[in-house]
C-alpha positions in Angstrom: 71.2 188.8 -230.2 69.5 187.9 -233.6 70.0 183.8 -232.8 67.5 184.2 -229.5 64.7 185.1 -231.4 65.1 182.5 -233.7 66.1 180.1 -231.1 63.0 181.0 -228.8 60.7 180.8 -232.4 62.4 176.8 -232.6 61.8 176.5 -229.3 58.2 177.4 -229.7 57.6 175.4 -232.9 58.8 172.1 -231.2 56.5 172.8 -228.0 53.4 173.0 -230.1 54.5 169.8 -233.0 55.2 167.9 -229.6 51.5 168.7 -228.2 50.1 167.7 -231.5 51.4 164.2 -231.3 50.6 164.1 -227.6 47.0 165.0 -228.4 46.6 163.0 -231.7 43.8 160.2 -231.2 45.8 156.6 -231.9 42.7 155.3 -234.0 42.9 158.1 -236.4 44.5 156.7 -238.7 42.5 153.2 -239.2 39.2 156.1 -239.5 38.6 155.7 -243.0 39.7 152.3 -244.1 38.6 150.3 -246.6 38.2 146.7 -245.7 38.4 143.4 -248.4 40.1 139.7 -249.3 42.1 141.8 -252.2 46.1 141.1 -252.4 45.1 138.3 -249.9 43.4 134.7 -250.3 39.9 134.6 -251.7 37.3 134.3 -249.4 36.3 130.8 -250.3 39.9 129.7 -250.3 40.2 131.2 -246.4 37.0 129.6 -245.4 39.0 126.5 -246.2 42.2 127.3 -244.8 40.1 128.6 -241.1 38.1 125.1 -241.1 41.7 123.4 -241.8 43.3 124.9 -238.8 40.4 124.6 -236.5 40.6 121.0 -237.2 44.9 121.3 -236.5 43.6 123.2 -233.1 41.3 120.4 -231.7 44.3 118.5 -231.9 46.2 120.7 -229.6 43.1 122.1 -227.5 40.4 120.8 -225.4 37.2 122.8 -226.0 34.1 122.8 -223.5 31.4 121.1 -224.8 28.7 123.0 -222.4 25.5 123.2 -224.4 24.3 126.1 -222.7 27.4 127.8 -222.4 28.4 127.6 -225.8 25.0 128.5 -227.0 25.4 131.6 -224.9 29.1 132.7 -226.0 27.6 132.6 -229.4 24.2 134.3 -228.9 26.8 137.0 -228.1 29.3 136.7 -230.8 26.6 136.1 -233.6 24.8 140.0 -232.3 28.2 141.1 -232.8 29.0 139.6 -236.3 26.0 140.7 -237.4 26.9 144.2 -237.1 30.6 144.0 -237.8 32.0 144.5 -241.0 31.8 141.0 -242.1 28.5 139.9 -241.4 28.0 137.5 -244.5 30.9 135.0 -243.1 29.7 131.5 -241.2 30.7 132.6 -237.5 31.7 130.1 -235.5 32.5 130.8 -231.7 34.1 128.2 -229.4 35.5 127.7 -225.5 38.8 126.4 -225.1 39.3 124.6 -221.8 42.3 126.8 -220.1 43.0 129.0 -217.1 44.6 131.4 -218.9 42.9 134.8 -219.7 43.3 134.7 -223.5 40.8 134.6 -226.4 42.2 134.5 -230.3 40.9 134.4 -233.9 42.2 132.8 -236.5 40.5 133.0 -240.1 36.9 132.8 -241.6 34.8 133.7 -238.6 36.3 131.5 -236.0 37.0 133.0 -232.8 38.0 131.4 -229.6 37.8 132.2 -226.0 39.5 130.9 -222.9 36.9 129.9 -220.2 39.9 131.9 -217.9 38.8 134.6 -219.6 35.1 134.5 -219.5 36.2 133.7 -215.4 37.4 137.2 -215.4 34.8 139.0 -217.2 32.3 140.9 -214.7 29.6 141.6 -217.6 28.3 140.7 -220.8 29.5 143.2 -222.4 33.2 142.9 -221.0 32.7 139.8 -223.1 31.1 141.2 -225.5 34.3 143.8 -225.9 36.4 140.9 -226.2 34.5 139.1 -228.6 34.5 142.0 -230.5 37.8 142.8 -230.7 38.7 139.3 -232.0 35.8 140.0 -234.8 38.3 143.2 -235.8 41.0 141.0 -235.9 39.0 139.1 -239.1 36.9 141.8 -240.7 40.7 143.9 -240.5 42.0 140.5 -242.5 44.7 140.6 -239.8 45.5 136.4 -239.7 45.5 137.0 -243.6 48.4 139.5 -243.6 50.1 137.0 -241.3 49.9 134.1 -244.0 50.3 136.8 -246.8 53.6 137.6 -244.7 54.6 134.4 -244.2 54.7 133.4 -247.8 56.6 136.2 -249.1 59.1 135.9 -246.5 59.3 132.3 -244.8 59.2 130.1 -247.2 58.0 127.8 -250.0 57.0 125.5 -247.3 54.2 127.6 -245.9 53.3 128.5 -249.4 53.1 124.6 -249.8 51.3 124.2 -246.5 48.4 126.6 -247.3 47.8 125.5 -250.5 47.7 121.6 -249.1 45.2 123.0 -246.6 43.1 124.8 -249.5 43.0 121.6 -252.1 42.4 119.2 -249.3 42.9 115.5 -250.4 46.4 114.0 -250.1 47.8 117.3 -250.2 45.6 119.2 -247.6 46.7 115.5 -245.3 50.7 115.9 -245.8 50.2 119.9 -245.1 48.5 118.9 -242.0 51.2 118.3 -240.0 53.3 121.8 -240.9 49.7 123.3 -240.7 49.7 122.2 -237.0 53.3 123.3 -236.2 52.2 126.7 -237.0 49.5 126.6 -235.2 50.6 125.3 -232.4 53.4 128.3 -232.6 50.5 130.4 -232.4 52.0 132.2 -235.9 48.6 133.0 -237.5 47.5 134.7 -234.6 51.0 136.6 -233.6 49.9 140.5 -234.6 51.9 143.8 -234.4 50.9 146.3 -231.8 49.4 148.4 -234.3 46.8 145.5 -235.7 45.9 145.2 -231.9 44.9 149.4 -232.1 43.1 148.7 -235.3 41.3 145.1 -233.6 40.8 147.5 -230.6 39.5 150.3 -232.9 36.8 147.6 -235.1 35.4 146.5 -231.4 35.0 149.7 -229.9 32.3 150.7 -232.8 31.7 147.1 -233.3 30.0 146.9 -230.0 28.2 150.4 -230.2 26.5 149.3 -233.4 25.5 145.8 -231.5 24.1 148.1 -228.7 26.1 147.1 -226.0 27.8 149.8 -223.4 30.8 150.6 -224.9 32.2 150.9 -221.0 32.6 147.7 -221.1 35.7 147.6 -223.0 37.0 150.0 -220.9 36.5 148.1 -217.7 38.1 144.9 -219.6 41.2 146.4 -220.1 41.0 147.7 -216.5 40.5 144.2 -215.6 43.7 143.1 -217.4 45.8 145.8 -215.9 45.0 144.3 -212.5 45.8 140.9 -213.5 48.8 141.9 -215.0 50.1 144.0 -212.0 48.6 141.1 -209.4 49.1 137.9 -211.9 51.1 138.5 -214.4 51.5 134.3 -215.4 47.8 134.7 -215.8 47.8 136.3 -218.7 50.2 133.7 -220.3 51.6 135.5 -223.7 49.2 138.4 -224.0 51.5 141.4 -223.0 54.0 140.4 -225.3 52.1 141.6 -228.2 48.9 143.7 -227.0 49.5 147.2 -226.1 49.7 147.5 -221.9 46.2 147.6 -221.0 46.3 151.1 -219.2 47.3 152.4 -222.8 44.3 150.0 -224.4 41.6 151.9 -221.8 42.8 155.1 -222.6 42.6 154.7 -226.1 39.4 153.5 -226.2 38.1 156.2 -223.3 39.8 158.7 -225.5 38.0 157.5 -228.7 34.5 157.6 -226.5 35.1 160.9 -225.5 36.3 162.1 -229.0 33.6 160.5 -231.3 31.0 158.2 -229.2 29.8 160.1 -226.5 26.6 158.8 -224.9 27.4 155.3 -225.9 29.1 154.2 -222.2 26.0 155.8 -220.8 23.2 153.7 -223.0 23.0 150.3 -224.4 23.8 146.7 -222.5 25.9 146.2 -220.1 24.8 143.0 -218.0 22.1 140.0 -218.1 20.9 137.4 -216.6 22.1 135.1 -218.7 25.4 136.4 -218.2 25.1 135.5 -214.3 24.4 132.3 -215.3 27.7 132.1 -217.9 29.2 132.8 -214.6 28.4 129.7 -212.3 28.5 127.6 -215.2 32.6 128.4 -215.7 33.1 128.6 -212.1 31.6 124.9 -211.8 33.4 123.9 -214.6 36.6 123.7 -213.3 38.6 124.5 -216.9 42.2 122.8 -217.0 45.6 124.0 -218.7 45.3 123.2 -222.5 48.6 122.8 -224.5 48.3 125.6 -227.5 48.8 128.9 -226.7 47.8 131.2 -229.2 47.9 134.8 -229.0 45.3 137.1 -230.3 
């Protein structure tokens, strides 16, 4: 009779560790991180490296040229950067032509949204939480751990291709090519689940400190959920390497609840230039483009 007690004390302990991880918040653990360019490349050397691969990208991708709607996209962006945790960097935002509902960063301050995507947003700041969590992918140096990675493990070449793209000249015009190959594989941009918490985690706050209605990331992962369950091709690569979107919302409602209550209650949610954003990428009638990079 001695084992039951002990057994029913197991039992107990194992009840209560496996309601701890149940109720442990996901974004705990990027709380209290410290954020700089140290064990990666320099700043000035990734500002060279981002304007390298944009250039690689407008090989592979048609932007939209809209004047107004790119001046809107980045009125956005720009009240975002300014309160993220890289304001300092020279924040560029484009529109890539493409049905798809996709948006990606890749290094430097340059962040890039579908015009699929901005179709399916029903508020500015559903953009805005989109926007933002690209930001989190740069100020959390996420596309530098990927090249960091990608040194140490792939490969003199990419080792060679980066520097090319750094020094520029003959050698930034043969690492062109390679430079486009990964590009085009969308490797910079490829992230592990957990860097998608942490991007999820930087946008969340990201867009309370811009004063937008933090409901609206919420409601964008709400919105990808129903794509996903009604269009799945829609999405194009997304799933693959995000979290599902029902887990996404209830992060971020979870992290509301925990630590920013109020904020889905106050702040912006919609404009009227937003409406306008609208009928412009209706009207615009964005086609297929050939990269597919993740975010």
């Amino acid at each position: 009779m001695h084992g039951l007690p002990r057994m029913l004390a197991v039992a107990v302990v194992g009840a209560l560790f496996i309601n701890g991880l149940a109720e442990a918040n996901p974004y705990d653990k990027f709380r209290n991180r410290a954020y700089s360019n140290k064990g990666y490349l320099s700043e000035e050397d990734e500002l060279k490296l981002a304007d390298q691969v944009h250039q690689e990208l407008l090989k592979q991708a048609r932007l939209i040229e809209d004047r107004s709607l790119n001046e809107y996209v980045s009125s956005v962006g720009q009240r975002l950067a300014r309160s993220s945790g890289r304001p300092n960097l020279p924040w560029r935002f484009y529109i890539v032509d493409d049905k798809s509902i996709n948006a990606f960063a890749t290094l430097g301050g340059h962040v890039y949204v579908h015009s699929g995507l901005l179709a399916a947003t029903r508020s500015e700041s559903q953009l805005a939480s989109v926007l933002g969590h690209e930001i989190g992918h740069i100020v959390g140096r996420h596309g530098l751990e990927n090249v960091k990675r990608a040194q140490k493990y792939q490969l003199g070449a990419l080792g060679a291709t980066v520097l090319g793209a750094i020094l520029g000249g003959q050698q930034g015009a043969r690492a062109g090519e390679a430079l486009g190959n990964l590009v085009a594989g969308g490797y910079l941009m490829k992230h592990s689940r957990d860097a998608e918490r942490e991007a999820d985690f930087l946008g969340l706050y990201n867009l309370k400190d811009a004063g937008y209605n933090t409901s609206g990331m919420v409601e964008m992962f709400q919105t990808l959920q129903e794509v996903s369950a009604n269009s799945p091709n829609a999405l194009g690569g997304i799933l693959a390497s995000h979290p599902p979107p029902a887990e996404r919302a209830a992060n971020t409602r979870r992290e509301i609840d925990d630590h920013l209550r109020g904020s889905d209650r106050r702040g912006v949610s919609n404009t009227d230039d937003f409406q306008r954003l609208k009928s412009g990428v209706t009207s615009s009638s964005p086609t297929r483009s050939r990269v597919r990079p993740r975010n």
